[in-house]
N, C-alpha and C positions, 0 to 999 in steps of 0.2 A: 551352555545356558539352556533352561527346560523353557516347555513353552510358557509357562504361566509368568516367567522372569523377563521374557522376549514380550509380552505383551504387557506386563507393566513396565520395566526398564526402558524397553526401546520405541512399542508402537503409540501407548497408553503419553509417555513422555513428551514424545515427536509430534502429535495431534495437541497436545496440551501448545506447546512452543507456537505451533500453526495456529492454535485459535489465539492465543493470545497478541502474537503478532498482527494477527488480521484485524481484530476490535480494534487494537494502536492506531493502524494505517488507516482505518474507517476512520475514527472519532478524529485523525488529525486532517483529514482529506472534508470530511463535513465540517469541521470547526473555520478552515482553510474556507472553504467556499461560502461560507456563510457570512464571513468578513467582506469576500469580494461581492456578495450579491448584497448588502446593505449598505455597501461604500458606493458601490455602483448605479442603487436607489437614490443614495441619498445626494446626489451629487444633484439635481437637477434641482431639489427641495432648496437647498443651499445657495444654490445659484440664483434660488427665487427672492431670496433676501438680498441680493443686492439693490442696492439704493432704500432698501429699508429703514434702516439706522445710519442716518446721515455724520452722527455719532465717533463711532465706530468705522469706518467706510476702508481701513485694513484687513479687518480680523476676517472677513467671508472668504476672498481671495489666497489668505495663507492656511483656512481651514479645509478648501474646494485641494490646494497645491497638496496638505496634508494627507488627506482621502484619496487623491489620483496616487499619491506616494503607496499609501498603506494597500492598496489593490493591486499596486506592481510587485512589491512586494513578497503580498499573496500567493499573485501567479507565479513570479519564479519560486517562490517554495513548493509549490505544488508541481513545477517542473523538473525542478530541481530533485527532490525527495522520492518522487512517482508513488505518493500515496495511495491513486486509486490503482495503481498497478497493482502494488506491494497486496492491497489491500484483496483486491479477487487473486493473487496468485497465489498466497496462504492460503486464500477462503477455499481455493479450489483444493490444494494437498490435503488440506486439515479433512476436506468432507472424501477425502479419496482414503487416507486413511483407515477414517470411520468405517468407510463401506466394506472395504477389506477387513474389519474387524467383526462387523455383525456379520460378513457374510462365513469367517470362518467361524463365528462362534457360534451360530446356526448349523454349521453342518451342510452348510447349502454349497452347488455349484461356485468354483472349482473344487471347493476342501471338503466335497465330501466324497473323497476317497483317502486311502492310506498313506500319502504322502502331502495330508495338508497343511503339517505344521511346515515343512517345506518350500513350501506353493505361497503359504501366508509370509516368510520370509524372504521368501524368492519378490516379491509383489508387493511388500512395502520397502526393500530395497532399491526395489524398481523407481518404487514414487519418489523416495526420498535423493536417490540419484540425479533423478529427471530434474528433482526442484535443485539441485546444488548446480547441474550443470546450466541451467536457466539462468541462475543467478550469474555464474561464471560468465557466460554469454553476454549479461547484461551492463557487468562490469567491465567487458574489456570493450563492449561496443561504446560506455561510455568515457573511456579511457580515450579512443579511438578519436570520438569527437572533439574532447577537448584537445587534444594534438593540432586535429585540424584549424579549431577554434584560433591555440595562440601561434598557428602558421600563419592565419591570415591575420593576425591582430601585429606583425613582426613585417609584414609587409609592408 
């Protein structure tokens, strides 16, 4: 593989992956919490209507039970999922990438000597390794808890 195919093929492709994942994990981590900070608003507003509508004197109480629902919810998706994790730990490869890219397309420290297409392979291997074993790490730590989880749920 020549260098011009190593840097669309594999680093051009790999940054592409990393930004696109990272936007995902953003817009679901913002959407996420944007639910819980207006459920969490609006709870007190709601709560103000009781005894309002003498009416009605059901509907506020299973709306209030409703909204306490949809914020738990929330939060365990967002625990669950680890959006904002997910979300800076792309953000971070994707812009490591990058740098490795302008900086050997530049010619600049380290690739500007005679073995920089080397150095550029050597160095986004490096990233893209760091980020698989992260992941690997993060799945087996969450593997891990949930073991503990239904040992003490067996208890």
């Amino acid at each position: 593989m020549n260098e011009q195919e190593y840097i669309e093929q594999r680093l051009n492709d790999q940054q592409t992956w990393y930004e696109g994942k990272s936007a995902w994990n953003l817009a679901w981590y913002k959407r996420l919490r944007i639910v819980e900070v207006v459920l969490a608003a609006g709870i007190p507003f709601v709560s103000s209507l009781i005894g309002k509508f003498p009416e009605s004197p059901s509907v506020i109480p299973i709306l209030l039970s409703l909204m306490a629902f949809l914020i738990a919810v929330s939060s365990a998706l967002l625990a669950l999922y680890r959006f904002q994790d997910n979300w800076l730990q792309y953000r971070t490869a994707a812009e490591q990438l990058k740098r490795e890219k302008f900086l050997y397309l530049t010619k600049s420290p380290p690739y500007d000597g005679g073995d920089a297409f080397q150095g550029l392979v050597a160095n986004v291997e490096r990233i893209l390794g760091e980020e698989n074993n992260s992941w690997r790490e993060q799945a087996q730590l969450a593997a891990a808890k949930e073991v503990m989880r239904q040992e003490r749920e067996q208890r």
